[in-house]
N, C-alpha and C positions, 0 to 999 in steps of 0.2 A: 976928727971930722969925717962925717959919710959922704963920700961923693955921690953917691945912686938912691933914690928915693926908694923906699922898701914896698915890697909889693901889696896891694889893697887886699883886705879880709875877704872872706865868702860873705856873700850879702844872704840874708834869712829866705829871701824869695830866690833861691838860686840851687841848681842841681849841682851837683859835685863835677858833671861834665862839662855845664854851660862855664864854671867857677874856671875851669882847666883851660877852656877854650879863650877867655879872657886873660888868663895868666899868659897864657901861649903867645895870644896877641902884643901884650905887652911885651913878653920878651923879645920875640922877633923886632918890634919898633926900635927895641934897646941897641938889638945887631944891626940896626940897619936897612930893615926892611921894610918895604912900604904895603901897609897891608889895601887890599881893592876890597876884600868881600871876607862878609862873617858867616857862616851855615849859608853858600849858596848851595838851596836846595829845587833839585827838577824831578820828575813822576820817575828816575830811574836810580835816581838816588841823594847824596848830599855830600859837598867837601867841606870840613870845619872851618878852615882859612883858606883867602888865595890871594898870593901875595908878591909883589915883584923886588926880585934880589938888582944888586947894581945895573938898573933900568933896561934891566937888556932880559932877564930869565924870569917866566911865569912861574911861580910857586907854588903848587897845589900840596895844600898841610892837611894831614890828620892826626885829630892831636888824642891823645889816650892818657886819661886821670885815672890815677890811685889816692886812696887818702894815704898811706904808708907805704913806703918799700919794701917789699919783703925779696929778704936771700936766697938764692938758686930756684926763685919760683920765674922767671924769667921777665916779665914786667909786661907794662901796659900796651907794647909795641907788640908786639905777638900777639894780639886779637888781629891785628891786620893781616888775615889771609887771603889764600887768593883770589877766594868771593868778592870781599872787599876791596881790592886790588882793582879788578875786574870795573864794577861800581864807582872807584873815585877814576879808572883811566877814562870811563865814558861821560860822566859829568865832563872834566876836563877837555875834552875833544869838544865838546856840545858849549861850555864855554868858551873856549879858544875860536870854534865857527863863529858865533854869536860876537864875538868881539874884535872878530878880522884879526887874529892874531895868530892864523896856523902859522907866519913863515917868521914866528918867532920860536923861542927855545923855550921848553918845559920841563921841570922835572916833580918828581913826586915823593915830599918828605915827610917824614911821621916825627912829631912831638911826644916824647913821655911828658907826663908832667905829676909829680907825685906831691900835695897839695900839703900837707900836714906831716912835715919829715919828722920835727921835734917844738914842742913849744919855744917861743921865741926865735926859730928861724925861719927864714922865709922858704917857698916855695924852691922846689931842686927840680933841674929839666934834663933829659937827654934828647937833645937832636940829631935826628937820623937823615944825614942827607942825601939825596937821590936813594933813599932807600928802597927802591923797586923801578924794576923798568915796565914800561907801558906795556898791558896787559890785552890781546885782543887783535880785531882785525888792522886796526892803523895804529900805526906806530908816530907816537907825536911828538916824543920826548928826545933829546939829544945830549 
């Protein structure tokens, strides 16, 4: 008997990214997680999820698809540099104003998500948590 429903295909109208960020979603909901926002995007940039962990810590996810794994090439988390870094800590602050929630806690995780490990299994994830600290002039994360 399966306890966990298996995870949905790539839809035909669907990019390999948008396909990852829906898998992503789904899995955090699996952990526990409540997600607020999909691609919230503003003129300075974009976070893929933002999502609240045991109602107390803001979640800011970027999540990075591969269709395969590949060995010692280091994976989809490692696009996330400090450019990027930089980009999802100001979204997040601009969020966090917007929503009266500076004198809450935040942190900023990065989803692998490699989409087509082997036929007939489902999706594989690595979740990075508080994978970086806030990037910039204020400091929001805790």
């Amino acid at each position: 008997m399966r306890l966990s429903r298996p995870y949905p295909k790539r839809l035909k109208t669907e990019s390999l990214g948008e396909y990852g960020e829906r898998l992503a979603s789904i899995y955090l909901e699996r952990q526990g997680y409540l997600i607020l926002e999909r691609s919230y995007r503003l003129k300075s940039g974009e976070i893929d999820l933002i999502a609240v962990w045991r109602r107390r810590i803001v979640v800011f996810v970027e999540v990075k698809t591969w269709a395969t794994p590949w060995e010692n090439a280091g994976g989809p988390s490692d696009a996330v540099d400090q450019k990027k870094q930089e980009k999802i800590t100001r979204v997040a602050l601009s969020f966090m104003k917007r929503h009266h929630l500076l004198e809450s806690s935040g942190r900023a995780d990065v989803i692998a998500v490699f989409a087509g490990v082997q036929p007939g299994t489902g999706p594989k994830f690595r979740h990075f948590v508080n994978a970086f600290e806030a990037i910039g002039t204020f400091q929001m994360f805790s």
